[in-house]
N, C-alpha and C positions, 0 to 999 in steps of 0.2 A: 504494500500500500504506500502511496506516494504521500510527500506532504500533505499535495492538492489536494486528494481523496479526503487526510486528515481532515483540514480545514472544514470543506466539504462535508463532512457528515458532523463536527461541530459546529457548524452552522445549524444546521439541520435538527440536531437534537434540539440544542438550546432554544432554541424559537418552538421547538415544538411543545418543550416543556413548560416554555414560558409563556406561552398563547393565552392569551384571557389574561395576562398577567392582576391585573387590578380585580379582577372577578377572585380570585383566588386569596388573593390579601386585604380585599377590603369590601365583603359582600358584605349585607346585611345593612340594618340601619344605625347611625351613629347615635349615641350616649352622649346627652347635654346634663351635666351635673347646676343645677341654678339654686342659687346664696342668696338670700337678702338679709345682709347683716345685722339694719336696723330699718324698722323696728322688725320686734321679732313675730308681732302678732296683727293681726287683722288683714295681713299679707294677699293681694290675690294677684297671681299672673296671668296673662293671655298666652297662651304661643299658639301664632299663624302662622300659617306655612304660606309663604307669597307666592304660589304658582296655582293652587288649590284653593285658597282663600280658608279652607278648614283648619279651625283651632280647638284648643282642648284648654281648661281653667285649671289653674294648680291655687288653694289654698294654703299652703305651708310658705315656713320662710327656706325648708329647703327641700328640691325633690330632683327626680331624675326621670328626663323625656327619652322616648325613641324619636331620633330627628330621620325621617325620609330622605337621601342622598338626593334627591331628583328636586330640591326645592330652598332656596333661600329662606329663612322663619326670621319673625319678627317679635321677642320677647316685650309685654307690657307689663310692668309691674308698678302697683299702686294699692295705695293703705291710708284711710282716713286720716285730714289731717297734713299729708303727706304729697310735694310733688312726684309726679306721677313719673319713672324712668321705662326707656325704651333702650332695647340693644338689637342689635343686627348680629343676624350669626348668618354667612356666606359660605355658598358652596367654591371648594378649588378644585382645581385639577386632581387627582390621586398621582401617587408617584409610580404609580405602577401603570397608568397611562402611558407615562414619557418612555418606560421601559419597553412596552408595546412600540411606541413609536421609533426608538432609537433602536427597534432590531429592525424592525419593519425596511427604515428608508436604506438604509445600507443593501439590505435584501433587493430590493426594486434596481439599486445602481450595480449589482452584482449579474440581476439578470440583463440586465442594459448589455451589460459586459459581454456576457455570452453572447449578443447577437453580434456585437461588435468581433470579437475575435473568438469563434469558436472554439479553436485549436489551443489555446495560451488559457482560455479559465472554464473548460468542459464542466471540468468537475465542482467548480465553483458557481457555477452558471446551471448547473443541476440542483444543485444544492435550493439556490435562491430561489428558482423555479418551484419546489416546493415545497419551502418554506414561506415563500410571500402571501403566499393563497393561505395558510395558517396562519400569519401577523395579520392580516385580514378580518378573520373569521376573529380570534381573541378581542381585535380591535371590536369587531361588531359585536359580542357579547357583551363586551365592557359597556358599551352604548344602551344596550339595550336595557340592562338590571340597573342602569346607573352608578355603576362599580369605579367611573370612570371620576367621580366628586366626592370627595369628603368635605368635613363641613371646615371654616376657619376657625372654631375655638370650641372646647369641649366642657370649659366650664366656667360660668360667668356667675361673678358676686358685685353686687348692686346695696347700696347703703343710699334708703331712702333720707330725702333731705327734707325738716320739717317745712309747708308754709308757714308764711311769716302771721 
């Protein structure tokens, strides 16, 4: 077995294995741990989810949500008395997105290659050929379950400030 070969079928694993990469490490819904320091009592929060418009009411001063990857949420919290705080929790990228994407485009300039010089990246040009159609497929799994967003913070403490 030649290098190329080598190369070649490590390509090939590695994409294969990593295909859906963000599906694999970040399925599910994210955990928002939410504080309200003070006060400690008469506490109530909203959480909306801005793409859905559906929210759920938490009366404590602390509790824990399942946040839906697929949506920006918009935290109200407000207690007699008390002006009323808002926070934004955003969705980003997952890093196993970029992992998808950083085998994927290498793959696409691999098979480029093979059409370009058959004889000089055969085996490397095999490889890409079917591995891309897998960076592909991972990519559109990620898409689809929303594996591809986490959220930007996972736990927010908020100290209501009294009116005057």
């Amino acid at each position: 077995m030649t290098a190329k070969h080598l190369i070649a079928c490590l390509i090939a694993v590695t994409t294969a294995a990593t295909s859906g990469c963000a599906t694999l490490m970040n399925s599910g819904p994210s955990t928002l741990d939410a504080t309200v320091t003070y006060p400690y009592q008469g506490v109530t929060t909203t959480v909306t989810a801005v793409t859905t418009k559906q929210s759920s009411q938490h009366t404590s001063s602390y509790f824990q949500v399942q946040l839906d990857k697929g949506s920006d949420y918009v935290l109200t919290m407000q207690s007699p008395g008390h002006r009323a705080e808002q926070v934004v929790v955003n969705r980003t990228l997952h890093p196993g997105f970029w992992m998808d994407m950083a085998l994927l485009l290498p793959l696409v300039g691999l098979a480029a290659a093979l059409a370009a010089n058959s004889n000089t990246f055969l085996a490397l040009g095999t490889a890409a050929l079917v591995a891309t159609p897998l960076g592909l497929a991972g990519l559109g799994i990620d898409l689809m379950n929303n594996s591809i967003w986490t959220h930007d913070r996972h736990q927010v403490q908020v100290q209501l400030t009294p009116q005057p």
